[in-house]
N, C-alpha and C positions, 0 to 999 in steps of 0.2 A: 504494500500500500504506500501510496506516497502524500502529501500532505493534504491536508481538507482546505479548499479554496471558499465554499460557502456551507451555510449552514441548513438550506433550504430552497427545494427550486421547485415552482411551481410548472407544469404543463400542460397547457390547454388546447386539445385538440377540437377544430373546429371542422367538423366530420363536415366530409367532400368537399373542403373549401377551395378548391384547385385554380392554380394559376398559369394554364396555359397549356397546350398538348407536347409530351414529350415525340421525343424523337421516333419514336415505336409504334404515336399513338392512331397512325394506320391500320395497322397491324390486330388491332382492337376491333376498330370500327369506329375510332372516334377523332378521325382528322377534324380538327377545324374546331374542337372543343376548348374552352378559357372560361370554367365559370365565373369567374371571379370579375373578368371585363368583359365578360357576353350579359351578364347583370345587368352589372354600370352599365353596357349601352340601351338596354331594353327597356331602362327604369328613367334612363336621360340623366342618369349621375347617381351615384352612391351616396351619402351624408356621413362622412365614419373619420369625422374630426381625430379624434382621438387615436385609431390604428393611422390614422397620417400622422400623426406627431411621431409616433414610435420610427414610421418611416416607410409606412407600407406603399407609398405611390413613387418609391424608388425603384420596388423589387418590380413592377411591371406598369406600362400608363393604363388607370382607371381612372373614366371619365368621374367628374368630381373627386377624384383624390390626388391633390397636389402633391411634389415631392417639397419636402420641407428643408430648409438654409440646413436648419440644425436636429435630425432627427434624435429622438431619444433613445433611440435602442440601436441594436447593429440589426443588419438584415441580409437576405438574399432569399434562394427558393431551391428546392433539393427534387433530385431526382428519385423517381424510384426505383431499386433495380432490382430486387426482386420478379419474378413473371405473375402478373394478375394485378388487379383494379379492386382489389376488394379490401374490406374492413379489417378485417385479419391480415392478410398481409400489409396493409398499409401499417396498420398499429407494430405488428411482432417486430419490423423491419425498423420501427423508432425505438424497440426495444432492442436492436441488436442482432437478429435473428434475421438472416436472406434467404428468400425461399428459392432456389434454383428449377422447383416443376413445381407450378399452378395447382394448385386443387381441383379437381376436377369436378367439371360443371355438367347442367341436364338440361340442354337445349330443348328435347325432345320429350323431357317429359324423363321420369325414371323409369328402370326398365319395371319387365311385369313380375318378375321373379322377388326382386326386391318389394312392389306393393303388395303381392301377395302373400309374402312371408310378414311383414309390418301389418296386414290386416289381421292373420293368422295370431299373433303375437299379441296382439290388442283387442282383440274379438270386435273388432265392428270391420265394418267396411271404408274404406274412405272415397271423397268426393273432388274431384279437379284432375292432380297429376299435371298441369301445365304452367307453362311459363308464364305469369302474370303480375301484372301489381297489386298489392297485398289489399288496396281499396276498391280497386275493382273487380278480385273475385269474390269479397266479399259480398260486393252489393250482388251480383251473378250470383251464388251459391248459399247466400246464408240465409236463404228461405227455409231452400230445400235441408240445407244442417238442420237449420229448428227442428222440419218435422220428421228428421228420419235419426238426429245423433250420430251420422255419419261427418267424421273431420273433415274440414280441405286441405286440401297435400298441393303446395304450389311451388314451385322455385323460380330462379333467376336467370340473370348473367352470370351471377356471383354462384359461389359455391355453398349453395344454400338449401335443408332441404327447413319448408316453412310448414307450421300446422293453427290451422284459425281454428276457431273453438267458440262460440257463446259460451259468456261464462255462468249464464242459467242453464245452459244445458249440459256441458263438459264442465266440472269443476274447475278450479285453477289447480286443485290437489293432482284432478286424475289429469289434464294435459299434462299440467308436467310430467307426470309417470309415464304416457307416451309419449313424450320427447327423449325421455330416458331410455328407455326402449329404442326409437328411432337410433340415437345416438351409439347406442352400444353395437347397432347393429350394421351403421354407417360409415365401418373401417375396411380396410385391405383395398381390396382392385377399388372399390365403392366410396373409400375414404371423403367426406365434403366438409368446408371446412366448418360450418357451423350446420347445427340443428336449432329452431328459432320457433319458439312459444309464441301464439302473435293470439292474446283475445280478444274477445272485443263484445258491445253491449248494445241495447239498444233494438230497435221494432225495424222490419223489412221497409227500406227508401233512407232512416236513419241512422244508420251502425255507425257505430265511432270504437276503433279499438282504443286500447287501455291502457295505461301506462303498466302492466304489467307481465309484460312481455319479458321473455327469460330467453337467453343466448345458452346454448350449451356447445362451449368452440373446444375441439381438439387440442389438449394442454402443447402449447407450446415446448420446442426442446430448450432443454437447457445444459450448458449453463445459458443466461440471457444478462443483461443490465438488472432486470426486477430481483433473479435471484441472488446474484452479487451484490447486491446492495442489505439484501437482507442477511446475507449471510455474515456480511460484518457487519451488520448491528445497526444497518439504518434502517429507519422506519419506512415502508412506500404504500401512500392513498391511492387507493381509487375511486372515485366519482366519474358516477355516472353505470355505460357497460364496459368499464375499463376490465371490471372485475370476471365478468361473462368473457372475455376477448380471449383473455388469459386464463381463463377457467381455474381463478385463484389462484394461480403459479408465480410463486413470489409478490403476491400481494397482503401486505400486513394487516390491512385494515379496509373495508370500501362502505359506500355508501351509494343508494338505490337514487336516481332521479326524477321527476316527473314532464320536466320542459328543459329548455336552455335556459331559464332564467332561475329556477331550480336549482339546476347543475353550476349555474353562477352562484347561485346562496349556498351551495353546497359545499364549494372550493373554497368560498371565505370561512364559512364555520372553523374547515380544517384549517385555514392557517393561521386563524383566531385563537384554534384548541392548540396547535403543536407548533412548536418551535425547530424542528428539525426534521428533515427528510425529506421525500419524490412525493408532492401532490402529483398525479396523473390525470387527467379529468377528459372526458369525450363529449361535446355538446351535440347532439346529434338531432336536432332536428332539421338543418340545413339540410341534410341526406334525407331523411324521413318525410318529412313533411313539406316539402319545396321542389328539391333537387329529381327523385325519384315522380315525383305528381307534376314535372314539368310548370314550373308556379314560379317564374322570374321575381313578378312583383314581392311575393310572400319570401321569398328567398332573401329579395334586399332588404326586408322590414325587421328580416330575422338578424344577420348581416348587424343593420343601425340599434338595432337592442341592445345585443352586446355592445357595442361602439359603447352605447351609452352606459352601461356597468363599466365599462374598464376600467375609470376613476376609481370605483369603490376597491375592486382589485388590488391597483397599484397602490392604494393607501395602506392594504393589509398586509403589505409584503413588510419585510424583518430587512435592517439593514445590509443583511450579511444573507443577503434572498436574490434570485433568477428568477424571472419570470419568460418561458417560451412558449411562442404562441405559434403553431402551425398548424395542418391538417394531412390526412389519411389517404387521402385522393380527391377523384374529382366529381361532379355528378352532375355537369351542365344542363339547367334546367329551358334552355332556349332552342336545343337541338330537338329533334324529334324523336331521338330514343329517352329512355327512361333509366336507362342503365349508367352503372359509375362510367368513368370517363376517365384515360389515361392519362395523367397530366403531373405536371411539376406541382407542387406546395409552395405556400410562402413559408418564410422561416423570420421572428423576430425575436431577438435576443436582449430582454431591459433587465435593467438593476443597477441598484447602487456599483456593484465591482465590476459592471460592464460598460465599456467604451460607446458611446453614443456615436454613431454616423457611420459607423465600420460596416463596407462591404463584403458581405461575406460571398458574396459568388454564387455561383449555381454550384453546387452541391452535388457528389455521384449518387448520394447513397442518405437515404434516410437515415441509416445508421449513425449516420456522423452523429446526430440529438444523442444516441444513445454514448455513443464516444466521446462526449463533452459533458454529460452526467456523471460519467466515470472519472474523468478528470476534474470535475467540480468535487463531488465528494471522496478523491484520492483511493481510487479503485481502478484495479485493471480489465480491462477488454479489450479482444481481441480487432475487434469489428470496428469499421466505420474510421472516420480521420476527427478527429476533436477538433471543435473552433474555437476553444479555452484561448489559449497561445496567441491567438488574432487579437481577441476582446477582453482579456484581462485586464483589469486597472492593478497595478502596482504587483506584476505576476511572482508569485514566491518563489516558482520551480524553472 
C-alpha cells in the first residue's frame, strides 16, 4: 500500500449519460448517437449552470453549456473498452474489471428449451418471450397476466432476461423466488448478464411499475477496486442498484432508491453519516425513464434537476473529499432505437486536492476511475492508468 491521498470520494454515476459515439459505435448500430448534445439540441439548450462551472462544456460543445475561463474540476471523457453497451459492463469496467466477450444477448426471443425448463421450475406458464420495452409490454400483456398469473419474460439489446409481475397478483416475495430460479439457471453456454424483477401496479391503460424492482447480476470476478478496498479496511457505499450491479461483491454497506432525486438525498445522508470511504451511487432514471422511452425533453429536465442539487453535494463533501461525476454508457433518446448507445462518458474530477481546469483527455478505458480510487486511497490495481499524478494539489508520492 502506499500512502492515502484522500479520505473520501464520492461517485456518481449518471446512468446513460453519454457523450458522443465511440469509434466502434457502428458496429452496435448506433452511429451518429451523442446523448448528451443530441438533448441540448432537441430541447434548444440544456440549463446545467452548475456541471458548467465544474467544466462540462469543455469535454464536448453543448448547446447552452458554455466552457468556462476557470472551470472547477478537471475533466475529459473515457472510453469504453470493454465489448457491450450495457449497465454491467459499463459499471464492472469503472470498477476495474474489462470484459473481453459481451454477454450474451436474445435478439430473438430465448430459446424454447430454456422457457420450458423456467416454466417447468416455476409451475406457471409464462407470457411475451420478446424483445420489448419494459412499458410497452406491459400495457400489451398485463391484462392478460391479471387474468391468467402467467409472468412476462421480455428482454433487450442488453443482456437481460426481464420478469413483470402485478404485485397483486405475483407477490414481490414469490417474483423474487423466480428470478432466483431464472438466475440460477441462466449460467454456462446461456450465461446473461442480469436477471431483472420489474413490478409494477395499477388497473389495464394505467400501470406504473414500482420502485421495487430487484437486479440479480452475475457476481462480478474479483479481485476488483470494491474488493481491494474493503479488504484493507475501507468502507464502500452503495446507492442506489450499485449494490444489485455487483450483486454485493465488495460492497460494505448500500442503500435502496426511489428516483434521482432520492439517490441525491441518499448520497448526502452517507456523506453526512461517514467520514471515510467509496460513496458509489447510480442515478438511473436518465436510462429508465427518458433514454430507453425515447423522451429528449424528460431527459433534459432530469439532466437540470440534478444540475440543481449539485450545490447541496459539493457542500457535503469533507475537505480531504473527491467528488467524480460520470456515466455507464449511452442511451440516446432522439434516435429511433430505444437501446443503450455506444459512446464515450464524460469524466469530472472536483475537490478540495484537485486541480481545477486540468484536461484530462479522452481516456482508453473506464478503468482509469477505478485506477485513480486506488491511488486516492493508497491501494494497488492492476487495471486502468490513474489521473491522480495529472490533478493532485501538492502530490505526496
Amino acid at each position: 500500500m502506499t500512502e492515502r491521498k484522500v479520505r473520501r470520494v464520492s461517485l456518481i454515476v449518471l446512468d446513460s449519460v453519454g457523450i458522443g459515439e465511440l469509434p466502434d459505435a457502428a458496429d452496435y448500430g448506433d452511429k451518429g448517437s451523442n446523448t448528451l448534445a443530441n438533448v441540448a439540441k432537441a430541447v434548444q439548450g440544456l440549463n446545467l449552470p452548475n456541471l458548467a462551472k465544474l467544466g462540462l462544456g469543455h469535454i464536448h460543445p453543448l448547446q447552452g453549456v458554455e466552457p468556462m475561463t476557470n472551470p472547477l474540476a478537471a475533466y475529459g471523457k473515457m472510453a469504453e473498452r470493454s465489448m457491450g453497451k450495457d449497465t454491467t459492463t459499463g459499471h464492472w469496467e469503472l470498477a476495474g474489471i474489462i470484459l473481453e466477450k459481451p454477454f450474451r444477448t436474445y435478439p430473438q426471443g430465448f430459446p424454447k428449451e430454456i422457457i420450458d425448463k423456467f416454466e417447468n421450475r416455476i409451475g406457471r406458464k409464462i407470457l411475451g418471450n420478446v424483445v420489448a420495452s419494459g412499458t410497452q409490454i406491459i400495457e400489451e400483456l398485463g391484462k392478460q397476466h391479471m387474468d391468467t398469473g402467467c409472468p412476462i419474460v421480455y428482454t433487450s439489446a442488453d443482456s437481460v432476461f426481464q420478469i413483470a409481475a402485478h404485485e397483486d397478483v405475483i407477490p414481490l416475495e414469490e417474483l423474487y423466488r423466480i428470478c432466483e430460479i431464472a438466475r440460477q439457471m441462466l449460467d454456462g453456454e446461456h450465461k446473461v448478464g442480469r436477471v431483472i424483477a420489474r413490478p409494477f401496479v395499477g388497473k389495464p391503460g394505467s400501470f406504473q411499475r414500482t420502485a421495487n424492482r430487484h437486479d440479480y447480476a452475475v457476481p462480478p470476478p474479483v479481485p476488483n477496486i470494491l474488493t481491494i478496498l474493503q479488504e484493507a479496511g475501507i468502507k464502500t457505499m452503495g446507492v442506489g442498484k450499485i449494490y444489485d450491479i455487483f450483486a454485493g461483491v465488495g460492497i460494505s454497506d448500500t442503500i435502496k432508491t426511489k428516483d434521482n432525486m432520492d439517490g441525491v438525498d441518499k448520497t448526502i445522508k452517507f456523506m453526512k453519516d461517514t467520514q471515510e470511504g467509496l460513496i458509489f451511487a447510480n442515478l438511473v432514471e436518465y436510462d429508465s425513464l427518458y433514454g430507453h422511452r425515447n423522451d429528449p425533453a424528460g431527459y433534459a429536465r432530469a439532466l437540470e434537476a440534478f444540475d440543481r442539487r449539485l450545490p447541496e453535494i459539493m457542500e457535503a463533501m469533507l475537505p480531504e473529499e473527491v467528488l467524480i461525476i460520470t456515466a455507464d454508457h449511452g442511451c440516446d433518446p432522439t434516435t429511433t432505437s430505444t437501446d443503450h448507445s455506444r459512446e464515450y462518458v464524460p469524466l469530472l474530477v472536483y475537490g478540495e486536492p484537485v486541480k481545477g481546469g486540468v484536461n484530462l483527455g479522452t481516456r482508453t478505458s473506464f478503468s482509469d476511475v477505478a485506477a485513480s480510487l486506488a491511488d486516492f486511497f493508497g491501494v494497488n490495481l492492476k487495471t486502468g492508468i490513474s489521473f491522480v499524478p495529472e490533478i493532485l494539489n501538492n502530490p505526496k508520492d
